[in-house]
C-alpha positions, 0 to 999 in steps of 0.5 A: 209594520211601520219599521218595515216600511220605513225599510222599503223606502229606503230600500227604494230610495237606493234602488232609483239611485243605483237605477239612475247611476246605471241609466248614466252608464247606459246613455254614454254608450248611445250612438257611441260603437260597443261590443256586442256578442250572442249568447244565442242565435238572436240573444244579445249582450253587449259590453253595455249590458255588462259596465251597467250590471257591473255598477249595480253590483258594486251599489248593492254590495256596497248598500245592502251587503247582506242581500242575495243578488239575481241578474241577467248576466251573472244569473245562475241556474233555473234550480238556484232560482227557483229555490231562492225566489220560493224562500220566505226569509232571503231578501233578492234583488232581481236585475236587469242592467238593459232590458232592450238589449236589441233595440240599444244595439240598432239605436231604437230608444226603447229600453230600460234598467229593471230593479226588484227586491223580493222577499217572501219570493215576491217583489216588494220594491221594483224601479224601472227606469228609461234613461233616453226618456227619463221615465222612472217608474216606481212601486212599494208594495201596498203603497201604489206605483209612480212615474216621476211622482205622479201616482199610476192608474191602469185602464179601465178597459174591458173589451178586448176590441177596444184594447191596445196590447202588447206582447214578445216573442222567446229567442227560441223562437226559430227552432221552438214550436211554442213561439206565440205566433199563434197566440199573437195571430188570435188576438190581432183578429180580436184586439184593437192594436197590438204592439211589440216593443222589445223590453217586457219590463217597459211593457208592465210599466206602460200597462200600469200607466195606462198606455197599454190596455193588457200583456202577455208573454211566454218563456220569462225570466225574473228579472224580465218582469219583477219590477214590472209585476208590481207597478202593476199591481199597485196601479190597479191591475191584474197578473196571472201565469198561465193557468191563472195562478200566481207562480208567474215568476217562476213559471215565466209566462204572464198575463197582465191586463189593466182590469179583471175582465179584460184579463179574463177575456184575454185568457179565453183568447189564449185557451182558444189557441191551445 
């Protein structure tokens, strides 16, 4: 057990160098003119996404050859997911280079670099970090979560009138029905405030934190949410998918909330809507 510890935290400690690096890589593009392309009618990638994604898979082939490698611009089929992220031998880290592709592209400074390491199909090491605030945010499994080296707590709301959350919209929304207009409708009735950032894993960071008191979100992909799930975790907090079980990775869609009541009461808010 301790050999396997001493292996996370120097799994980490690679994971907030090569995090940073490319947070470097990110900066010196800001406020600079850069391609963008669509992948679809409001999904972005940007040659940023792409110099950022580049670095990290040079740092990993280099620090960790032997390891399996799952990012946002080079990722494979559902399929292939899902059978390497349900293998309890295969070591993967999960990569996004940029999550906050849009708010980047319109200058909005929110967005971050999102790193996890899977084993046993679930995250054992995640960093996330924002480069324009110089926020990095850290976990070890069973070891807490970090921002800058101060130890992270949720909240400890309970009432859904008192909470402040935050949630996202899929980029299918403009010809899918299953667009959490609906969902976010109900919970602007019954919720404090309700915010919507544009980075999911930024969203699990600030809820472990403390600054959001709950999250929800549909239609995911690993890298969206990896690192983010064990921040909170490790800060205290609760995680579902849907139907409040622990498939959240695969199944894309999560509920997270700083305590077991709120997250229960933010359920009953989103069954109401089904």
């Amino acid at each position: 057990m301790q050999t396997q510890a001493i292996q996370w935290e120097a799994d980490l400690a690679i994971a907030r160098q090569i995090a940073e690096g490319a947070g470097e890589i990110i900066k010196s593009y800001w406020g600079q003119d850069f391609n963008i392309e669509h992948k679809g009618v409001v999904d972005l990638v940007s040659e940023v996404d792409l110099a950022a994604e580049a670095y990290i898979l040079q740092k990993l082939a280099q620090y960790r050859p032997q390891d399996l490698i799952m990012a946002e611009e080079s990722a494979h089929d559902l399929s292939y997911i899902q059978k390497h992220l349900q293998s309890d031998a295969e070591r993967i880290w999960c990569i996004d280079p940029l999550d906050g592709t849009t708010n980047f592209s319109h200058g909005f400074p929110h967005f971050c670099v999102s790193i996890a390491l899977l084993k046993e199909g679930l995250p054992k090491v995640g960093v996330i970090h924002d480069p324009i605030k110089s926020f990095t945010f850290y976990a070890i499994k069973g070891q807490g979560a970090y921002l800058n080296g101060k130890r992270l707590q949720v909240s400890q709301q309970t009432q859904l009138e008192k909470a402040l959350l935050a949630t996202g919209f899929p980029y299918d929304r403009h010809t899918s029905e299953q667009d959490n207009t609906q969902q976010t409708r109900a919970f602007l009735k019954r919720c404090q405030g309700l915010r919507r950032a544009g980075a999911a894993a930024l969203d699990l960071a600030y809820v472990a934190a403390g600054w959001l008191d709950g999250y929800w979100e549909y239609k995911l992909k690993p890298w969206d949410i990896a690192a983010g799930c064990l921040m909170v975790e490790e800060a205290g907090g609760t995680i579902s998918d849907a139907s409040q079980g622990q498939n959240y990775l695969i199944q894309g869609t999560m509920v997270s909330a700083a305590s077991p009541s709120l997250h229960q009461k933010m359920h009953s808010c989103l069954e109401s809507c089904s």
